[in-house]
C-alpha positions in Angstrom: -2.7 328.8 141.6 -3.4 332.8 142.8 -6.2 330.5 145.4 -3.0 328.2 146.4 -1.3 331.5 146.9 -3.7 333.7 148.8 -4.7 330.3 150.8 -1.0 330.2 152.5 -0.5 333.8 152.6 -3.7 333.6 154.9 -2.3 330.5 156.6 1.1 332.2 157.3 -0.8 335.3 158.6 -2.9 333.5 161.4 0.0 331.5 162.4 2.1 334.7 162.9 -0.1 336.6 164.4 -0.4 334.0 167.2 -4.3 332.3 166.1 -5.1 329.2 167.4 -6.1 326.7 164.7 -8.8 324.5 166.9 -12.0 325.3 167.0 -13.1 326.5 170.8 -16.6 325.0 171.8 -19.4 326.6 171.6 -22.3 327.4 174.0 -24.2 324.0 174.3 -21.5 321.7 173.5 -19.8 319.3 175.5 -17.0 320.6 177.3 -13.9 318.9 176.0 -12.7 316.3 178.4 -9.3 316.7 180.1 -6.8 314.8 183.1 -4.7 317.7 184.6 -2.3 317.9 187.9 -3.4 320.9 190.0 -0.3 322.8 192.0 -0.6 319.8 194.4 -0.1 317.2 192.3 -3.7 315.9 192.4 -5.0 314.5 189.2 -8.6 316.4 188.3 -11.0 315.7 185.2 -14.8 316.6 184.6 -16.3 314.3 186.9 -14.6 315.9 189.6 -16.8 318.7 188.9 -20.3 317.3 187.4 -23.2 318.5 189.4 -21.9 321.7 190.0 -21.3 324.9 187.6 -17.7 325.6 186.4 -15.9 327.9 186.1 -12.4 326.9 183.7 -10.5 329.7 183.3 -7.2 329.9 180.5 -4.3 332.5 181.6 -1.3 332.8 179.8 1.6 332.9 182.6 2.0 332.4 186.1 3.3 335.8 187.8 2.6 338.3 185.3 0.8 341.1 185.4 -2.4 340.0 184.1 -2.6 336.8 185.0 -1.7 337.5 188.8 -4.8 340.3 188.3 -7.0 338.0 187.2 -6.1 334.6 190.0 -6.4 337.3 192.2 -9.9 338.9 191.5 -11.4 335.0 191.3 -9.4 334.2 194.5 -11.4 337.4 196.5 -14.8 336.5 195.0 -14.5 333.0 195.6 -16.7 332.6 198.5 -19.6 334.4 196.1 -18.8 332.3 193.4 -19.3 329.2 195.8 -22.1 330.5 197.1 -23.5 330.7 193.3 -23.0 326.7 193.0 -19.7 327.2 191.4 -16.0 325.7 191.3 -13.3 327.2 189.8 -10.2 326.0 188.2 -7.1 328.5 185.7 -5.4 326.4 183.7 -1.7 327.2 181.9 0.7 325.7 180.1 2.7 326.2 183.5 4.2 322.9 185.3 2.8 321.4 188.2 5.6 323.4 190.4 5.2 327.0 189.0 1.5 326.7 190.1 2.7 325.7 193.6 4.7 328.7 193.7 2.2 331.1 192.5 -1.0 329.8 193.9 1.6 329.7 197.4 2.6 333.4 197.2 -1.4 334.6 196.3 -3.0 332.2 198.4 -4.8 330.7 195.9 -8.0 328.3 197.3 -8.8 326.7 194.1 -6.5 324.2 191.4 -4.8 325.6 189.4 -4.0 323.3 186.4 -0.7 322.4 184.9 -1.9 321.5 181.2 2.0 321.1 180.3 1.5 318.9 177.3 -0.9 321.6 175.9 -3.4 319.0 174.9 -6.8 320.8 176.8 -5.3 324.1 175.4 -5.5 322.8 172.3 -9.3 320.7 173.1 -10.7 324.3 174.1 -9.1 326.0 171.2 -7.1 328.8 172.9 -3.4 327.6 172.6 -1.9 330.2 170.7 2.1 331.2 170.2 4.1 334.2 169.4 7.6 334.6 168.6 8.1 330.5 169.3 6.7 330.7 172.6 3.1 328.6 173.4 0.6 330.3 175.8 -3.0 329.9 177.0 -5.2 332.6 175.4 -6.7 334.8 178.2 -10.5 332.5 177.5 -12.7 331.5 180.1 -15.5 328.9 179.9 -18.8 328.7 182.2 -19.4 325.0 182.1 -23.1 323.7 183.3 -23.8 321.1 185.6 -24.4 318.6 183.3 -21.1 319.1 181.4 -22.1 321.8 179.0 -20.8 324.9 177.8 -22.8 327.6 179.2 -20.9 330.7 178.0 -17.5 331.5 176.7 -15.5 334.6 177.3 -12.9 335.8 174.7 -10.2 338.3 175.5 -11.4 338.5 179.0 -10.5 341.8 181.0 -8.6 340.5 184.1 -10.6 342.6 186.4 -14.0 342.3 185.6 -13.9 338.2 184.5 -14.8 337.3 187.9 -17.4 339.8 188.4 -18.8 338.7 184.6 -19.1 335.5 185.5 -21.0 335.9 188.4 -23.8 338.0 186.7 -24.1 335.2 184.1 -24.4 332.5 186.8 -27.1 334.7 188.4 -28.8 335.4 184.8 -28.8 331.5 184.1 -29.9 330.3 187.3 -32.4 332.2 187.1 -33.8 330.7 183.7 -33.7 327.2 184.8 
């Protein structure tokens, strides 16, 4: 009975404190699979991407402080991260039109994806919720050319994701 006990006492704990309860994949894995509208309306999956390194990137909100940070810092080092052999995609729980807005106002030159149903949230284990409300945790995945997780980055600093990245794409090339 005391396990029953300290069992849901741990339960309650995680789901209060805003844990998400799937697991997020590790390096070497498959990345999960997803079908998401970008801020066009255009329907993107893996596929789209195989061949090529990419870089997913979870953000909690369009137009907040962070999250406008971090769009931003990808957006001015996307011509290095292109350069590197990679793509990169953000991905919310934002709809199809908030995207639209905010990649508009930031001039965004890469989807951003509306994952409204919060289905890939929950494949790549960062959905997360506080106080009621659902949110992408602030995770970003390094996915391979063939499809594979290549490195996973938790709590990302808005700033220096970008810049993060883009050593590790170097570091890994390298190795190959």
């Amino acid at each position: 009975m005391r396990r029953l006990a300290a069992l849901f006492a741990l339960t309650l704990m995680l789901a209060m404190s805003g844990a998400a309860f799937a697991a997020t994949p590790q390096v070497g894995e498959a990345a999960p699979a997803f079908r998401l509208q970008d801020q066009n309306g255009h329907w993107l999956a893996p596929d789209d991407f195989r061949g090529g390194w990419l870089v997913m990137y979870f953000y909690p909100k369009d137009f907040t402080p962070g999250c406008t940070t971090e769009v931003c810092t990808f957006r001015d080092d996307i011509a290095k991260l292109r350069q590197a052999g990679a793509k990169v995609v953000g991905v919310s729980l934002d709809d199809v039109k908030s995207h639209a807005a905010f990649a508009e106002k930031y001039h965004v030159p890469f989807p951003l994806l509306a994952d409204k149903d919060r289905q890939v949230a929950t494949r790549y284990g960062v959905l997360t919720s506080r106080m009621g409300l659902h949110y992408a945790k602030r995770t970003t995945f390094l996915i391979d050319p063939q499809g594979r997780i290549a490195r996973v980055y938790v709590d990302v600093d808005p700033e220096k994701n970008s810049a993060q990245v883009l050593a590790d794409l170097a570091s890994l090339k390298a190795t190959r």
